[in-house]
N, C-alpha and C positions, 0 to 999 in steps of 0.2 A: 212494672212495665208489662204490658201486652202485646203479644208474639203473634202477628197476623203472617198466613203464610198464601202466596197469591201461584196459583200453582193452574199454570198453563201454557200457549201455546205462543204463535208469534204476535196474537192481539195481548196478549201478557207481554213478552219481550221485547214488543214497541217496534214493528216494521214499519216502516213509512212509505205507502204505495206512492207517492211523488220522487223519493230519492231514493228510494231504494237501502236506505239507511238506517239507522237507531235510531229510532226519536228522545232526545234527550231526558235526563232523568227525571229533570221536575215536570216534564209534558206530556209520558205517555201515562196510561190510569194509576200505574199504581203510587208513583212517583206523588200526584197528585193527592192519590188516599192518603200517603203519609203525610204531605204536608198539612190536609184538612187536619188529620189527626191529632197532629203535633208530636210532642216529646216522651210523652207517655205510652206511645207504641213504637214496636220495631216494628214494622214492615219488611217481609221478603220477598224478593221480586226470583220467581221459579219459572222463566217463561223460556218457552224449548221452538224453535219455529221448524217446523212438521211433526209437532206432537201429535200423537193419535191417543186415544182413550184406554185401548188394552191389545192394539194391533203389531206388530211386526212389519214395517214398511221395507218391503221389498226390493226396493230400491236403495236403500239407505239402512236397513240394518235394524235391529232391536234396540239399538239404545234411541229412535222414536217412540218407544211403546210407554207411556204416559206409567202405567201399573207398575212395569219394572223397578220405573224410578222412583215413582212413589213413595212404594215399601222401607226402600234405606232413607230416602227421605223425611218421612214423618221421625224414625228412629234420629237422625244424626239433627235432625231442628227443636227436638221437643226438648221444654214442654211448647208445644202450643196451644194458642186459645183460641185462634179461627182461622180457620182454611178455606179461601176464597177459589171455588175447584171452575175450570172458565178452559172448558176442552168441547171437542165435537164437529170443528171446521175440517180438520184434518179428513176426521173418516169420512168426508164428501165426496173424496177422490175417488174416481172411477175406477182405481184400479185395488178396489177396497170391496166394490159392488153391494154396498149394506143399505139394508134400508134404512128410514129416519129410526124406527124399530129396535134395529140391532145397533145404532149408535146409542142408542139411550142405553141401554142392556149397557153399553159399554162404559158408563154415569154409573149406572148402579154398581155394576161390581167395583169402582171406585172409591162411590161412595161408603158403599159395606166393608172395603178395607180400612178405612178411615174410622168409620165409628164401632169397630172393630177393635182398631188399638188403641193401644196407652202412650200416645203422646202430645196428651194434654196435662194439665195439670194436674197433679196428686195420682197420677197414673189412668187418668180418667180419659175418654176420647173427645178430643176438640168440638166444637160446634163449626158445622159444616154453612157455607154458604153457596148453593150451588146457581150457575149464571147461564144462561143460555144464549149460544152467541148468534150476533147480528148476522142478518139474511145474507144469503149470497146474490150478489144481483146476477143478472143477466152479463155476464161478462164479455167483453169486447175482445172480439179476435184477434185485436193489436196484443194484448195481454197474454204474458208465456202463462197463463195460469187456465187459458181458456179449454182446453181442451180435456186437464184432468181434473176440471168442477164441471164439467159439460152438464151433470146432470143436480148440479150444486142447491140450484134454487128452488123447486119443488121441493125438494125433501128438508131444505133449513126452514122452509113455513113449518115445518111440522114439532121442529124440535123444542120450541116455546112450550105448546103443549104437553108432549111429552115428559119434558126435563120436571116442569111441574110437578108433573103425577108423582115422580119419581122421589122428588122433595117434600111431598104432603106425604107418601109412603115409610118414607124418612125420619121425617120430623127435623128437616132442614129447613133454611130462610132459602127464597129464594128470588132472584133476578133475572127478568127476558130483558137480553141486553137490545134486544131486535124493539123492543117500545121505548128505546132511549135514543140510541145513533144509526147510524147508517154507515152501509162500507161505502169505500170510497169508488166512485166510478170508474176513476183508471183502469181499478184491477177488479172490481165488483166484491173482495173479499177482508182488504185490511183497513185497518178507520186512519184517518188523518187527525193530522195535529190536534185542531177544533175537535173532535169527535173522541179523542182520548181525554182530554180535559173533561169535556162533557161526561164521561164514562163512569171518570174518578172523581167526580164531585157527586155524581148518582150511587156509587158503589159506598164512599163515604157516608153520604148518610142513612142510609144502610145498616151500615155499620153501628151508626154511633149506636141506633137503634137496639139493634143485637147486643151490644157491649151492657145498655139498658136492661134489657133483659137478664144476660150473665149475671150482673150485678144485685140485678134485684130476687133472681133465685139463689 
């Protein structure tokens, strides 16, 4: 059995900007990957909602900081065979002041901790699949969210780009989730129901793809 590990933020842990709620298990993405999957993969659903990439949120404390958790992470889940890394919303927040720049920076040293260690199989470092999350829109002042993405949406055009480089630098698979769904209007930053199914049927095959590869090396 192959040990997929989906390690991110609240678009991983299935917020639903209409209710405010969990989005149930077979509907948000990853929920979905497993089912495309089937029986032959565990799927892990890692999703933190105010994850940040390697920051300290001040507001709330260190155990936000994406890296921290990481680390025991990969240790206390291995072996694993791929790690689906889907962070970068978080650092948007103003009160973070990073450019799309320094969010990425905040990808790579992620990623280098990952293929870094031994907790893939045979002691070997997993294969990475890095995801670049959907745009921020323009969010609506009705939305408590509007004020600390205020400068949200210029810099998430950026990070498609970016995350790239970072994955071709790598030698990671890589996904811009921003050419697949869209956030949801309400709140301009988390996907709805439709647009997480959509997510995890894109991220699936993907996958099956990379499994492809594993196999055939």
């Amino acid at each position: 059995m192959k040990t997929i590990l989906c390690f991110g933020d609240s678009l991983t842990w299935g917020y639903d900007p209409v209710t405010g709620e969990r989005i149930s298990r077979n509907k948000r993405w990853p929920g979905v990957l497993r089912n495309d999957l089937g029986d032959d993969y565990f799927v892990i659903e890692e999703g933190l909602n105010g994850r940040t990439t390697v920051w300290d949120d001040p507001l709330h404390g260190g155990y936000k900081n994406g890296m921290k958790y990481l680390i025991p992470c990969l240790a206390s889940q291995r072996p694993i065979n791929l790690i689906i890394l889907f962070l970068g919303t978080n650092d948007l927040k103003m009160r973070f002041s990073l450019t799309a720049s320094e969010i990425t920076h905040g990808i790579r040293v992620l990623t280098d901790i990952i293929l870094k260690s031994e907790s893939g199989p045979q002691e070997r470092p997993p294969k990475v699949l890095l995801i670049a999350p959907p745009i921020v829109k323009n969010i609506p002042s009705s939305s408590r969210f509007s004020e600390e993405f205020e400068d949200g949406y210029s810099k998430s055009l950026q990070l498609g780009k970016y995350y790239k480089e970072v994955a071709e630098e790598y030698g990671c698979y890589f996904l811009d989730a921003s050419k697949v769904v869209e956030a949801s209007d309400i709140d301009g930053i988390h996907l709805e129901v439709d647009e997480h199914i959509k997510l995890g049927h894109a991220i699936s095959k993907k996958v099956k793809i990379i499994m492809e590869h594993i196999n055939e090396g």
